[in-house]
Structures are given as C-alpha cells and as structure tokens.
C-alpha positions as CSV (number, residue, x, y, z in Angstrom):
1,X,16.0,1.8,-15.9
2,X,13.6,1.3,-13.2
3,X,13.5,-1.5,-10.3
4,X,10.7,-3.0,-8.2
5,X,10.2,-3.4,-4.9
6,X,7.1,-5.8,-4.2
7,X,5.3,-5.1,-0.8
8,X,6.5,-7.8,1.7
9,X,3.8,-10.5,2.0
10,X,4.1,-13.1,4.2
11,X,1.5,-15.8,3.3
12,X,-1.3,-13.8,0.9
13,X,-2.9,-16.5,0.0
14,X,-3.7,-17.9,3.1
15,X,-5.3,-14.8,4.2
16,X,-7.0,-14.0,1.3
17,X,-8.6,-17.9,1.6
18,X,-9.3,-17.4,5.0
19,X,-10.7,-13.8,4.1
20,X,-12.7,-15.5,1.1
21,X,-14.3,-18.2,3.7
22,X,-15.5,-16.0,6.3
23,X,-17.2,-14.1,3.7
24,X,-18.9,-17.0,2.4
25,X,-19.9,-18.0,5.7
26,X,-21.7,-14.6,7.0
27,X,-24.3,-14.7,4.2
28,X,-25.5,-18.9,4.0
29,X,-25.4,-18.2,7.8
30,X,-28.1,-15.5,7.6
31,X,-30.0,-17.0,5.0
32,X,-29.9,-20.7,7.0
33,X,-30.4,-19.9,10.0
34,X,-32.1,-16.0,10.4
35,X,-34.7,-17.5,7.3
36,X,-33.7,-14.2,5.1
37,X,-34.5,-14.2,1.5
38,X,-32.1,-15.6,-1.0
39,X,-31.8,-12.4,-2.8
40,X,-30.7,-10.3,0.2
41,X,-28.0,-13.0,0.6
42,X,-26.4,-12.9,-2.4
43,X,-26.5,-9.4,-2.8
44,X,-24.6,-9.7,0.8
45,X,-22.6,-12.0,-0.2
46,X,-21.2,-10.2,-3.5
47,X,-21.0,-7.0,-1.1
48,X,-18.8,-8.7,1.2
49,X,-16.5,-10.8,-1.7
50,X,-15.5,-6.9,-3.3
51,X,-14.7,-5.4,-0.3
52,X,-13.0,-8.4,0.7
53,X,-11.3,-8.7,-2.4
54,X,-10.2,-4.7,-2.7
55,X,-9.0,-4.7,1.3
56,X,-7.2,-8.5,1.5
57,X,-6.3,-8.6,-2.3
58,X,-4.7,-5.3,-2.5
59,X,-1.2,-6.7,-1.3
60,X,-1.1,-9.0,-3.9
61,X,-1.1,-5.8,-6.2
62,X,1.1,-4.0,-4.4
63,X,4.3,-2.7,-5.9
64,X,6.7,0.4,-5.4
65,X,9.0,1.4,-8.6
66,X,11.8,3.6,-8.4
67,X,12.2,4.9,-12.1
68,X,15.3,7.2,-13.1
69,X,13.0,10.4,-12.2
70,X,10.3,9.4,-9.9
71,X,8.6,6.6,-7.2
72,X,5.8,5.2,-7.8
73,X,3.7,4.1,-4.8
74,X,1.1,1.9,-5.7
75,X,-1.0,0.2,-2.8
76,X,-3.2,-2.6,-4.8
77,X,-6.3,-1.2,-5.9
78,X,-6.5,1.4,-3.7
79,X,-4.0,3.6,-3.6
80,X,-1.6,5.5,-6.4
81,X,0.8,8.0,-6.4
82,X,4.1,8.9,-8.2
83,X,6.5,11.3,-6.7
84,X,9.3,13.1,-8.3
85,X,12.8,11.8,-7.2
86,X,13.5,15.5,-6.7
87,X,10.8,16.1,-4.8
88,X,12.3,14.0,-2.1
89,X,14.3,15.2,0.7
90,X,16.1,12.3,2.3
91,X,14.2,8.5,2.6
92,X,15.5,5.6,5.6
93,X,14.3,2.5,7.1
94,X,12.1,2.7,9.9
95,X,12.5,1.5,13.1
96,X,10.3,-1.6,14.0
97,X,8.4,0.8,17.0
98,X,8.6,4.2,15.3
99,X,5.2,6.4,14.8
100,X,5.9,8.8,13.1
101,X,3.2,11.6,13.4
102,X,1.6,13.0,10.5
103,X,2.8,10.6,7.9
104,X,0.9,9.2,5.5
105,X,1.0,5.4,6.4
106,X,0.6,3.0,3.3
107,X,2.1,-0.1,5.4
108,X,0.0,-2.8,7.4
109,X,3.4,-3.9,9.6
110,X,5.9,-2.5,12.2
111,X,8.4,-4.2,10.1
112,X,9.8,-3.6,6.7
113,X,9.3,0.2,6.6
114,X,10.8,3.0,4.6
115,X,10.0,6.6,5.7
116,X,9.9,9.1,2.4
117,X,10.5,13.0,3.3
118,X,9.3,15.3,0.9
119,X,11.0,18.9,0.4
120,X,7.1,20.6,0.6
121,X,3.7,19.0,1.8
122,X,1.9,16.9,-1.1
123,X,-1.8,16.4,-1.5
124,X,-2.1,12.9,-2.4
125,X,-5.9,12.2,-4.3
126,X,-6.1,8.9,-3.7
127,X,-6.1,9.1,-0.4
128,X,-8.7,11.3,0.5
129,X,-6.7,14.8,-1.0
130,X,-4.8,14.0,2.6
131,X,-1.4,16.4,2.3
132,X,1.8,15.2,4.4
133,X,5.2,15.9,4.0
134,X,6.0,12.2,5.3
135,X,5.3,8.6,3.4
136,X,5.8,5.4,5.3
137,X,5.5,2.5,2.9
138,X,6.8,-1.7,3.4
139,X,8.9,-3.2,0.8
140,X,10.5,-6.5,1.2
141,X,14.1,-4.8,0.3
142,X,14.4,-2.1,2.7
143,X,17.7,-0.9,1.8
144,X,17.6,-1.6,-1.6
145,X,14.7,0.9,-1.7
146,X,16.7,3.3,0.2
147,X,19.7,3.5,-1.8
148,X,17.2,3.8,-5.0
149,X,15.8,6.9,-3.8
150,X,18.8,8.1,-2.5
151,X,20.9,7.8,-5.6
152,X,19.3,9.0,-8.5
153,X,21.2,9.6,-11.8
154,X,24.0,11.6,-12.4
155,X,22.3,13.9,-14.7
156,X,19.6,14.5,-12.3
157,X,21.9,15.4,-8.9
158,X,23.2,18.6,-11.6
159,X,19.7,19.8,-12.1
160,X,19.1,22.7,-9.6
C-alpha cells in the first residue's frame, strides 16, 4: 500500500500564466522594438517557454510516495530519487525559519517542510551526484508524511 503526498501549491496556475506571459513578452519585445529577425525570436521564444515550463511547471508534477519499503521523492521534471525506508534514520517537520546546513533542499518555501535523516550520506544523480545525509522536501500533509516514514510495516521494523 503506498500514499501520496502532493507538493503544497498554492495557486500553480496563476504563476505558471504569469510565467507563460512574461515569456511571451521578452521575445515580440525584441523583435518589435530592437528590429531583430523573426527567426532569432522564435528560437528565443521556444528557449524561454522550456525553461519556463521545466522551472514553473515542475510543481505541478511534484509528488512524494511513501511505499511499504521506500520514498520516492520526485520534484516535477527535474528531480528523482527513491530511498529505502531503512535507510532513514528519523524524519520531522521543519521549523518555518530553520536552515539546516548541508541538506539537500528540494522545497521552494519556509513552510510545509519535512527534514529526512539518512543513516549514511547518499549521492543523489539527479542532482548533480550532490551526497548529503539530510533531505528537506514540502508536502501539503506534513505530519502525515512524518508518521509514513516513521512507521513502516511490521515486517520491516524485524529486519536487522
């Protein structure tokens, strides 16, 4: 049995509109008004709408899973990783101010966090082949996520 946790989005849409305009506007702007070729703008133009689309879209794909045997953290298109339930030391909510030095930080607000301790340091390939011993992720059920990772299986708290 597994359960998701979606990542807490407050109004997606509107930013990913208002994300969607203002790349829009950059290009007709230079090609109106600095006289650039057409061909240089849309070229610009689909630049801008990918990376617009991977960095302001990538909530809307974001999802953590906490399976019988592992978490999986997926950050929209640009992030992946699944960790073993026994690999995890302890996991809590995180206060709203806390920094919490060399973590790997997969959340975009102060709010809504859940720290993840890992027994040993993890190199994690989607993110550069970074190692930490420390995940910080946002889910909009903070404790719910908690007590996921925190209780796993019967079966699994005999395994040594």
């Amino acid at each position: 049995m597994s359960r998701a946790f979606p990542y807490p989005m407050t109004m997606p849409a509107l930013t990913f509109v208002t994300a969607v305009a203002v790349a829009s506007f950059v290009p007709v702007f230079m090609a109106v008004l600095m006289n650039s070729s057409w061909s240089w703008t849309g070229a610009l133009t689909a630049l801008i709408f990918v990376t617009v689309l991977v960095v302001y879209g990538s909530p809307l794909f974001t999802q953590h899973v906490v399976t019988e045997t592992e978490l999986r953290i997926r950050y929209g298109l640009v992030f992946r990783a699944d960790i073993s339930l026994c690999e995890v030391e302890l996991a809590r909510p995180a206060e709203p101010d806390e920094r919490i030095r060399g973590a790997l930080d997969l959340s975009t607000e102060m709010s809504r966090r859940v720290v993840v301790f890992l027994k040993a340091r993890r190199r994690f390939p989607h993110a550069l082949f970074r190692s930490s011993r420390t995940v910080v992720v946002s889910a909009n059920d903070v404790e719910g996520l908690v007590k996921a990772i925190a209780s796993p299986p019967a079966y699994q708290r005999l395994a040594p």
